[in-house]
C-alpha positions as a Python dict, from the first residue, in 0.01 Angstrom:
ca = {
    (1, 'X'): (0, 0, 0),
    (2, 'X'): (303, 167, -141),
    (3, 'X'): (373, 491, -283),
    (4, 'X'): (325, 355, -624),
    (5, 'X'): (-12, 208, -572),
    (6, 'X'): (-140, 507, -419),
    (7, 'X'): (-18, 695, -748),
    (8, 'X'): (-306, 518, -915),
    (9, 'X'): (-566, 616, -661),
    (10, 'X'): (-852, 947, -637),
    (11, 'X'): (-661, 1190, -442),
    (12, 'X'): (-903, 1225, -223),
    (13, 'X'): (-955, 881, -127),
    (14, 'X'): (-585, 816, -112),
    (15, 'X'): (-633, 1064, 209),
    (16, 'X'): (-904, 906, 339),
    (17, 'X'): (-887, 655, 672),
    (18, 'X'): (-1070, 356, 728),
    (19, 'X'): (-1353, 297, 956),
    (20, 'X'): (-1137, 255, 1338),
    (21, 'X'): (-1528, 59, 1467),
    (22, 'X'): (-1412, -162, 1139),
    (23, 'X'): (-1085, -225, 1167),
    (24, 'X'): (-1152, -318, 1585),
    (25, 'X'): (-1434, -553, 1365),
    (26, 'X'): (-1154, -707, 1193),
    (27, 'X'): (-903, -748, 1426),
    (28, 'X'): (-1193, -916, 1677),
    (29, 'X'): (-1236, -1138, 1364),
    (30, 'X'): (-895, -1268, 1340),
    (31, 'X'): (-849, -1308, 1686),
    (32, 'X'): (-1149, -1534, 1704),
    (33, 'X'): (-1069, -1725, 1406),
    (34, 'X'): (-715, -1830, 1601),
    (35, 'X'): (-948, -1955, 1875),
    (36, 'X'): (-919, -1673, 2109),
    (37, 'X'): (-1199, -1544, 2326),
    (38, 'X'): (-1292, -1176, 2268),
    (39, 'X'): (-1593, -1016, 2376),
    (40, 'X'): (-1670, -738, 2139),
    (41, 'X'): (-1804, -387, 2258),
    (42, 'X'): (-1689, -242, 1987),
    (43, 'X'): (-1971, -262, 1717),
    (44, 'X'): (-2242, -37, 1679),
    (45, 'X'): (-2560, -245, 1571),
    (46, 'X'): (-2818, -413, 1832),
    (47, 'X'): (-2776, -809, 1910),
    (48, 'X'): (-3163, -838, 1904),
    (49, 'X'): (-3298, -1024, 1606),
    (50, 'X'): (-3510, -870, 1329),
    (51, 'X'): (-3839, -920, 1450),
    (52, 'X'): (-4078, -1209, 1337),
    (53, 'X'): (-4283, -1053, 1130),
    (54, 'X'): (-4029, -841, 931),
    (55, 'X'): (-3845, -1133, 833),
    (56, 'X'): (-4185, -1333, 739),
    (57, 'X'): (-4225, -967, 482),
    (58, 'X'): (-3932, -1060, 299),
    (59, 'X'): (-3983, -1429, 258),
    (60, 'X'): (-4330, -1326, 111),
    (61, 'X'): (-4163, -1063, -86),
    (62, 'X'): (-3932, -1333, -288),
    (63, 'X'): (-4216, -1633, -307),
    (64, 'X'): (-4391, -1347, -455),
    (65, 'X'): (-4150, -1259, -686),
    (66, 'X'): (-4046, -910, -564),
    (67, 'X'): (-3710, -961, -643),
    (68, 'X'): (-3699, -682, -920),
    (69, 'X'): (-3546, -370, -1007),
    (70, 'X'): (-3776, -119, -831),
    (71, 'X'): (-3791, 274, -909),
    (72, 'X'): (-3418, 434, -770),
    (73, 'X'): (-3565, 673, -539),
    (74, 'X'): (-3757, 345, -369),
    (75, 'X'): (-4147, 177, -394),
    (76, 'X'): (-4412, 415, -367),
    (77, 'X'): (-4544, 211, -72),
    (78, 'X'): (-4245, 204, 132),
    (79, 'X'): (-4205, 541, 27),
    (80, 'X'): (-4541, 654, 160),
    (81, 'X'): (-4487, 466, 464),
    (82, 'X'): (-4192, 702, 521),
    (83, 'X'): (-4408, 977, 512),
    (84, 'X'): (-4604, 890, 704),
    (85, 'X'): (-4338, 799, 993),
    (86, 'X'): (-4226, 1166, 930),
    (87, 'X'): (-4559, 1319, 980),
    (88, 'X'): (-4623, 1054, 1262),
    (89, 'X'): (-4377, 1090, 1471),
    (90, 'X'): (-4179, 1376, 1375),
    (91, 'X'): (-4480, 1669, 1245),
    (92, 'X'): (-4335, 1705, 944),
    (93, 'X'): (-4562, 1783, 677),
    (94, 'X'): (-4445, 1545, 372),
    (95, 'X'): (-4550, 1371, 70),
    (96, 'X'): (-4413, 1060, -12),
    (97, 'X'): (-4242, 1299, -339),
    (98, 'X'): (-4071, 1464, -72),
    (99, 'X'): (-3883, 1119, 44),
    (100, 'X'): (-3577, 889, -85),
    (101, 'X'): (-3476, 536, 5),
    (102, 'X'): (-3139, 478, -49),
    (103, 'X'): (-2895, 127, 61),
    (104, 'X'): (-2830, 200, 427),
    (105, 'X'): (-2835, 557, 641),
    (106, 'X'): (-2496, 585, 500),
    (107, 'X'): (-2589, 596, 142),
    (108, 'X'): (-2821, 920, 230),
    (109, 'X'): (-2580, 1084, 421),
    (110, 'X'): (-2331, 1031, 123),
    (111, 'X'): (-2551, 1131, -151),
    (112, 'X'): (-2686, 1438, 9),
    (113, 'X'): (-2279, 1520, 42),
    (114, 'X'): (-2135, 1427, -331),
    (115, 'X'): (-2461, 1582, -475),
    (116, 'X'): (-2401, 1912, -354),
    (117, 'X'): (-2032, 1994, -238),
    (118, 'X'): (-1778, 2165, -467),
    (119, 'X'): (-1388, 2227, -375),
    (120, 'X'): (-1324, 2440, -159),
    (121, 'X'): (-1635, 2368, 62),
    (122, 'X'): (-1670, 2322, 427),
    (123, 'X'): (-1878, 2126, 664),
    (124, 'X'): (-1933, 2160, 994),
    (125, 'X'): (-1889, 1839, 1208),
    (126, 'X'): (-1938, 1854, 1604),
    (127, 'X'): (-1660, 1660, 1803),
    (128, 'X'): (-1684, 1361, 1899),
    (129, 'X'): (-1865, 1269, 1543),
    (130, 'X'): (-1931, 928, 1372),
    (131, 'X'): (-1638, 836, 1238),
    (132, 'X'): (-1713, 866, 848),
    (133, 'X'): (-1853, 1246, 909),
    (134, 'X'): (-1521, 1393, 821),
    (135, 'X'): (-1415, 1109, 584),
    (136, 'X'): (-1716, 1103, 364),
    (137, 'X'): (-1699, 1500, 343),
    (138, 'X'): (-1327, 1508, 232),
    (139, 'X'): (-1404, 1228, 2),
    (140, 'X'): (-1608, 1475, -176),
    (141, 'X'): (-1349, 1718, -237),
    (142, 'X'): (-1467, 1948, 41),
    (143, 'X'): (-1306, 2008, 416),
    (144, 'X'): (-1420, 1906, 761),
    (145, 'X'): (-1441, 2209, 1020),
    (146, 'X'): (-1431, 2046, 1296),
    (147, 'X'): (-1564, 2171, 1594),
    (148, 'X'): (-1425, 1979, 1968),
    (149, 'X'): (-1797, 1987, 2196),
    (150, 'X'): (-1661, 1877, 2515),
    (151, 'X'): (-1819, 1720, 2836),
    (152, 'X'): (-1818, 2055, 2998),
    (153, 'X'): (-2112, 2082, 2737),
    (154, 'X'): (-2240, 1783, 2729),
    (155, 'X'): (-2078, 1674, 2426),
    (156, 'X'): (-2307, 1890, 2241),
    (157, 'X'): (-2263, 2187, 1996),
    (158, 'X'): (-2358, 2533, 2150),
    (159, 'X'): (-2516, 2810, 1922),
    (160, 'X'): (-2156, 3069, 1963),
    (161, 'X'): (-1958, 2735, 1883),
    (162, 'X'): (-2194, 2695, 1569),
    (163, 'X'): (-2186, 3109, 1497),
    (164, 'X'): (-1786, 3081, 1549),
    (165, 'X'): (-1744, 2802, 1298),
    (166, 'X'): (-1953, 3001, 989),
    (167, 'X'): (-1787, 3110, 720),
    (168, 'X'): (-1861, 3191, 365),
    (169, 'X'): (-1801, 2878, 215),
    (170, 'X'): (-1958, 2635, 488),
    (171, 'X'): (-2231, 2438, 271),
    (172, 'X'): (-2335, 2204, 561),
    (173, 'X'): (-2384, 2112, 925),
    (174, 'X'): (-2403, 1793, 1030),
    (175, 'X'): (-2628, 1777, 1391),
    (176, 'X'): (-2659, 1344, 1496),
    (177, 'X'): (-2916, 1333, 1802),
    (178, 'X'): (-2840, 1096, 2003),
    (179, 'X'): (-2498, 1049, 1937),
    (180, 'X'): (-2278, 826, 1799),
    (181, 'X'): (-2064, 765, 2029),
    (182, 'X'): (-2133, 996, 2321),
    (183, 'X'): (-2489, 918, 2339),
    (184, 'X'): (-2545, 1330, 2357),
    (185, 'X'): (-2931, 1426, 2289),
    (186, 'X'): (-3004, 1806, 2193),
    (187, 'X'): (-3348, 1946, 2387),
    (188, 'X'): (-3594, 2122, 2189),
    (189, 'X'): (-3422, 2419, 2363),
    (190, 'X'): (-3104, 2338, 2218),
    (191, 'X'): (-3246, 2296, 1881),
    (192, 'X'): (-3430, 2628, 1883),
    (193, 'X'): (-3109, 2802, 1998),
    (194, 'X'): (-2919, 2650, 1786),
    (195, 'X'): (-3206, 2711, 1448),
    (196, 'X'): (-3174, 3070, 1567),
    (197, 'X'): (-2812, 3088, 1451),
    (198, 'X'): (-2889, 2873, 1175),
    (199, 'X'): (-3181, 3101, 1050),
    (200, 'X'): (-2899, 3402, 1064),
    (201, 'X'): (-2685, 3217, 794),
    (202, 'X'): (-2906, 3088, 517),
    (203, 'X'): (-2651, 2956, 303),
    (204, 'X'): (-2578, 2686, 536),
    (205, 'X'): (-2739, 2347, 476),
    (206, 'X'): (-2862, 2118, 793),
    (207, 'X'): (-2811, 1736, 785),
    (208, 'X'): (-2992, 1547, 1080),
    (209, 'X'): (-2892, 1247, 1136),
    (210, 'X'): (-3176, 1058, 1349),
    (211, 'X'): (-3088, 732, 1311),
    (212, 'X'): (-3087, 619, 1676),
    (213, 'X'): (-3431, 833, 1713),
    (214, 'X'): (-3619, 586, 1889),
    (215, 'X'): (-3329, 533, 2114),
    (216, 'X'): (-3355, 783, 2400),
    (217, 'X'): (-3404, 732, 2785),
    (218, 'X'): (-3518, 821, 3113),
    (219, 'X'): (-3888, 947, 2962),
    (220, 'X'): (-3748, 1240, 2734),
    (221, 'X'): (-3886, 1279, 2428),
    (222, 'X'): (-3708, 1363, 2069),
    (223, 'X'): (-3690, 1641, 1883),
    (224, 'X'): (-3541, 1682, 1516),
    (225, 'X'): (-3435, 2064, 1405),
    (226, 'X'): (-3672, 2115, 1106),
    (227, 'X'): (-3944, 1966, 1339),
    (228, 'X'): (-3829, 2264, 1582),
    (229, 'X'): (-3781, 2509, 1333),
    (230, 'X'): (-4019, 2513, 1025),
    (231, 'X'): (-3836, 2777, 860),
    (232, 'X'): (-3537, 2503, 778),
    (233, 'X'): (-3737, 2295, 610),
    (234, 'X'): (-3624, 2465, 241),
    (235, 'X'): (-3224, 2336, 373),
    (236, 'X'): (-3267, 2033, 586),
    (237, 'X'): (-3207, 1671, 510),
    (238, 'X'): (-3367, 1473, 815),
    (239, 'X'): (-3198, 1128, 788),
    (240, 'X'): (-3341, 795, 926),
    (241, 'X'): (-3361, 434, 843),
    (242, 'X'): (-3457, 95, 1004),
    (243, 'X'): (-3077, -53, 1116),
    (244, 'X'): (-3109, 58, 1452),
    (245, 'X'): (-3454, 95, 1539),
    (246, 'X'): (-3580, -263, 1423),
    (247, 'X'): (-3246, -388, 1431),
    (248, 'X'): (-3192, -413, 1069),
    (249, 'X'): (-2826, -322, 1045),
    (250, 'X'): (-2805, -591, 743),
    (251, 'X'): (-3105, -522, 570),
    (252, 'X'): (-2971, -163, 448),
    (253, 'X'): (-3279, 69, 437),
    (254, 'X'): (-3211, 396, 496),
    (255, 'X'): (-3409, 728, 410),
    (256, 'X'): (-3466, 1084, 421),
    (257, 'X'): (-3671, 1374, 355),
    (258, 'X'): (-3570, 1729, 206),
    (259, 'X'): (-3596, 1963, -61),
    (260, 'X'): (-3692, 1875, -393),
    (261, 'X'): (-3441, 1984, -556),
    (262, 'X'): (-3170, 1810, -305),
    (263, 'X'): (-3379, 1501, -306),
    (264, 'X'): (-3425, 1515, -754),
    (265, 'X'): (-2991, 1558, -678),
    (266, 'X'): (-2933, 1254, -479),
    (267, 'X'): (-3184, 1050, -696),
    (268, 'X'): (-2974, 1104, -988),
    (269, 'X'): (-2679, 1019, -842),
    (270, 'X'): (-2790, 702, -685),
    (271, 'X'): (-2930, 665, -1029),
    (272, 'X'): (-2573, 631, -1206),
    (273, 'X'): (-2479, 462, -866),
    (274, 'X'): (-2592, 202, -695),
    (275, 'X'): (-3006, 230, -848),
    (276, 'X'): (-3274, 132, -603),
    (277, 'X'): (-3202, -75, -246),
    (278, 'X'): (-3248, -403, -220),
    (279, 'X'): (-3673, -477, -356),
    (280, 'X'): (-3670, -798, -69),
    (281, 'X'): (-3471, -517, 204),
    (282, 'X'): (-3793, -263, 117),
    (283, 'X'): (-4029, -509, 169),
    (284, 'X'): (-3869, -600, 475),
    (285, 'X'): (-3900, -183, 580),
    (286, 'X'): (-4205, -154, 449),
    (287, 'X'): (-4362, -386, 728),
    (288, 'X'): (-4119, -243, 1023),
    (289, 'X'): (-4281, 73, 924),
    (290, 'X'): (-4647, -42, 925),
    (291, 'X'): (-4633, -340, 1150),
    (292, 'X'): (-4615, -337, 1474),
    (293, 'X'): (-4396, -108, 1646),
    (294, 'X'): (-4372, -261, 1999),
    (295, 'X'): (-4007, -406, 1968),
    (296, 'X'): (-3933, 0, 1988),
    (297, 'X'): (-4054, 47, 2319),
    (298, 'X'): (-3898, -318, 2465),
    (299, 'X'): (-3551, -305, 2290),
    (300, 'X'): (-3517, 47, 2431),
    (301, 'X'): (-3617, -34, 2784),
    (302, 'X'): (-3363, -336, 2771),
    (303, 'X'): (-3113, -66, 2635),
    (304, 'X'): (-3177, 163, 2935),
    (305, 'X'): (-3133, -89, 3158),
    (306, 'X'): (-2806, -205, 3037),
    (307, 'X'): (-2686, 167, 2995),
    (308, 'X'): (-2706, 179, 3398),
    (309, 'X'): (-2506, -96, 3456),
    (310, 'X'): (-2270, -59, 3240),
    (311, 'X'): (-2211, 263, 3377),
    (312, 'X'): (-2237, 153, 3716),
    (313, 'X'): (-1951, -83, 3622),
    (314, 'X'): (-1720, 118, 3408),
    (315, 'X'): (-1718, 395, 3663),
    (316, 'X'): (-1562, 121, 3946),
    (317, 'X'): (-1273, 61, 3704),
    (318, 'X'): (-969, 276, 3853),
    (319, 'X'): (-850, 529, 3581),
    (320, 'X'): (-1172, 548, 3387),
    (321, 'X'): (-1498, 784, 3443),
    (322, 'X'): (-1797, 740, 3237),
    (323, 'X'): (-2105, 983, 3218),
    (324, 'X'): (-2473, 915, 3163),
    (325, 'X'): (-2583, 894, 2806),
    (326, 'X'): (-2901, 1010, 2714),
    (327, 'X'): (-2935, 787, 2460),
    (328, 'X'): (-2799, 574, 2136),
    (329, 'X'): (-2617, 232, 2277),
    (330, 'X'): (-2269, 373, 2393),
    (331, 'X'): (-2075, 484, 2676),
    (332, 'X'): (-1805, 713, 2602),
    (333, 'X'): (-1560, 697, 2899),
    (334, 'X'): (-1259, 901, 2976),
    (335, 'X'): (-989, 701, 2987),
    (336, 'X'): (-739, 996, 3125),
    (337, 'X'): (-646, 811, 3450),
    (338, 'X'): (-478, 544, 3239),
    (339, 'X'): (-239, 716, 3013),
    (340, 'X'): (97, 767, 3112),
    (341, 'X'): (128, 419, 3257),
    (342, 'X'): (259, 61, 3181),
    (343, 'X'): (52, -251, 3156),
    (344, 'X'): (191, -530, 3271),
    (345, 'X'): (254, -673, 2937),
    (346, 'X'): (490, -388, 2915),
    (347, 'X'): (285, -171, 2654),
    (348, 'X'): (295, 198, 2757),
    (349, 'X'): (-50, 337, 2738),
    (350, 'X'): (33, 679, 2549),
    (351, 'X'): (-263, 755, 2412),
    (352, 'X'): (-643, 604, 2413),
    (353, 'X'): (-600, 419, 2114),
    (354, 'X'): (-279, 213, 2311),
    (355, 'X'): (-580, 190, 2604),
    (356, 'X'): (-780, 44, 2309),
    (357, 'X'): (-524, -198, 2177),
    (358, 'X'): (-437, -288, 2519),
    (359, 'X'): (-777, -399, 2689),
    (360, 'X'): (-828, -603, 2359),
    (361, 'X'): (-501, -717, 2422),
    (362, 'X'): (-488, -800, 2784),
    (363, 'X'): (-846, -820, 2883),
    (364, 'X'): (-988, -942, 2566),
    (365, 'X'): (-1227, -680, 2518),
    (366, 'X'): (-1293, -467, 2183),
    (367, 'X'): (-1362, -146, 2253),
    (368, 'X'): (-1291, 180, 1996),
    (369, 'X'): (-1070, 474, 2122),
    (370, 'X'): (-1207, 809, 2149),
    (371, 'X'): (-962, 987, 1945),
    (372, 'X'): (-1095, 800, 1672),
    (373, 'X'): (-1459, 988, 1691),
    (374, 'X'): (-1277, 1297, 1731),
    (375, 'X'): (-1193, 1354, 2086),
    (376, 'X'): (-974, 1197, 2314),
    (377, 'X'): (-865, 1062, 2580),
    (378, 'X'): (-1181, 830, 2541),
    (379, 'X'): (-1287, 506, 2518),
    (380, 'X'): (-1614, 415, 2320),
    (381, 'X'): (-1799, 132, 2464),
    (382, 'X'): (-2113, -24, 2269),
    (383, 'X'): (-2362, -225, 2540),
    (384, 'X'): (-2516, -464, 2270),
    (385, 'X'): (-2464, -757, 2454),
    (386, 'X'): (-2667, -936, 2713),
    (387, 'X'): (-2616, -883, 3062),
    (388, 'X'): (-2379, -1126, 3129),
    (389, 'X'): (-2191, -1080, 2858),
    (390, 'X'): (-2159, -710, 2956),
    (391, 'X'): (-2086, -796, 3329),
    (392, 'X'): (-1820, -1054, 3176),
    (393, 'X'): (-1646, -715, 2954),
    (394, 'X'): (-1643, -474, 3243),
    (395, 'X'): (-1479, -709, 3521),
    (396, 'X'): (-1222, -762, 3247),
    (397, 'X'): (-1171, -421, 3194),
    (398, 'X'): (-1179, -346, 3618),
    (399, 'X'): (-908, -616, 3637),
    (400, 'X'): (-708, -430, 3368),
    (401, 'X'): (-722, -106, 3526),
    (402, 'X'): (-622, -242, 3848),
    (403, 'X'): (-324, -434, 3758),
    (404, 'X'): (-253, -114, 3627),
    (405, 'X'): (-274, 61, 3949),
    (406, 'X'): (-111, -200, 4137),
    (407, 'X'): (204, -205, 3852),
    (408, 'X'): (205, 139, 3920),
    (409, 'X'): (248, 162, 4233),
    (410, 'X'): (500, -108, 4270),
    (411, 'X'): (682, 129, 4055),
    (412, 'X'): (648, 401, 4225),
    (413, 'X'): (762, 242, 4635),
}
């Protein structure tokens, strides 16, 4: 695009950079369309198929003739349902009023943003962040305040961090527990500590993004801030949807609960926007939410198993050094031991998005670069794959990283 087409363009979008976990999508794309072989760690959605009886929902749905308009803010049924998950497994103390269902956990996040941010805004965003955080808030006229939450904390955003980053014109902070893409999860401790500087500053809204909620390991159990903290309730948008829980990235169902007044907000702009989700998608949600919910429990045992061995693995490549996550479907591994050198391709590996490039390059694997998310030198690694398919990826990568070392070295005598 040149300088004359961007002329023509928002301002604000004419700033704004396109999805890097998208672009990797597209580049794995056209690879594979010229008959290459890629394996792709790159996307964040499960491989698992919607289950059985979700799918047989939606099939009723259109022989039924649910394929209609329905009211913007969503169906009163689904709607209710999502209460009732809220007050199920969250304790929060909702009406179905007190909901919105909106195309995809994006959608809410957005809405909730353009409905209430003005110029000159800010919004806090804890590094490393989902890549459209920052995007989606400058979009809206406002500006990022980004705040780097390094492994030293766990990835995680401390309360003096959080005090430090207040000012008068934050409107927002976004908290996402378990992370996208360090696979950080905040303890109820954390929360409260956190709630306590939150409770300080009352002009500050709270977005929680919970989508991978149902994703969290080794027995610990999940805690959302307004959950924590009743007294947030009045400012807090919890966010959650079915993509990753029921592994309905496609269907695009997401949905929220909040103040009235944000919620009445967001309803009008989705009203002028996009109007209701898909009526066959709701249907669809409707029985993931009141179904049976025992894919939760097996797709997130098959995820913890496949988070230890892909750690195992990474952590045996030379150069790279991968923590535990606590949760989500990523590994976010420092890639620091492999910048400054040469592949033998002859790429120089200056920064982690030439690691990126090059492992897709050289090892065919698709992985997304740290810096990307925020923070860098880092390498964000999504286990949706089987097991062999994720043994296949990280041998590639371990034979990468040591024709590094040996090229290296030869260098170096």
């Amino acid at each position: 695009m040149n300088h004359e087409d961007l002329q023509h363009l928002n301002v604000h979008l004419a700033k704004a950079q396109a999805s890097a976990t998208y672009r990797m999508m597209d580049h794995v794309a056209v690879r594979r369309a010229a008959g290459a072989r890629v394996l792709s760690l790159s996307a964040g959605e499960p491989d698992f198929d919607t289950p059985v009886h979700i799918c047989d929902a939606a099939v009723d749905a259109i022989r039924a003739g649910h394929t209609r308009y329905t009211q913007v803010a969503g169906m009163r049924s689904l709607r209710e349902a999502v209460a009732a998950k809220f007050q199920r497994e969250n304790g929060l103390d909702v009406s179905w009023q007190d909901t919105i269902v909106c195309g995809g956990g994006k959608q809410v996040i957005y809405n909730a943003l353009a409905a209430t941010l003005n110029e000159g805004d800010e919004v806090i965003v804890p590094a490393p962040y989902w890549v459209s955080y920052p995007e989606m808030v400058q979009l809206c006229g406002a500006t990022p305040v980004i705040v780097t939450c390094g492994s030293e904390d766990g990835f995680k955003l401390t309360p003096q961090a959080l005090a430090d980053a207040i000012g008068p014109r934050t409107r927002w902070l976004i908290l996402n527990s378990p992370s996208n893409p360090t696979g950080a999860v905040y303890t109820r401790e954390e929360l409260a500590a956190l709630a306590a500087v939150l409770l300080a500053n009352p002009h500050v809204l709270i977005l929680s993004d919970d989508i991978y909620e149902h994703l969290i390991f080794d027995g610990a159990t999940f805690h959302t801030i307004a959950q924590v903290e009743p007294r947030l309730i009045s400012r807090t948008l919890t966010m959650n949807g079915v993509s990753k829980a029921y592994a309905m990235t496609g269907w695009r169902i997401g949905f929220g609960t909040g103040p009235r007044w944000l919620l009445d907000a967001m309803e009008k702009l989705q009203g002028q926007q996009t109007s209701g989700a898909s009526a066959i998608s709701q249907h669809a949600a409707l029985a993931a939410l009141t179904g049976p919910q025992n894919f939760i429990a097996e797709s997130r045992s098959v995820f913890e198993q496949r988070r230890d061995l892909m750690v195992k693995l990474l952590n045996q490549a030379p150069g790279l050094t991968c923590a535990l996550p606590s949760g989500a479907f990523y590994a976010f591994a420092s890639c620091e031991g492999l910048i400054g050198r040469t592949t033998p391709a002859g790429a120089k590996l200056n920064t982690d998005e030439d690691v990126a490039a090059a492992i897709l390059d050289e090892a065919g694997v698709a992985v997304v670069q740290g810096s990307a998310f925020g923070l860098g030198p880092y390498i964000r690694i999504a286990y949706a794959l089987d097991d062999d398919a994720l043994i296949e990826a990280c041998r590639a990568i371990t034979s990468f990283c040591q024709l590094l070392s040996q090229e290296n070295h030869a260098v170096a005598e």
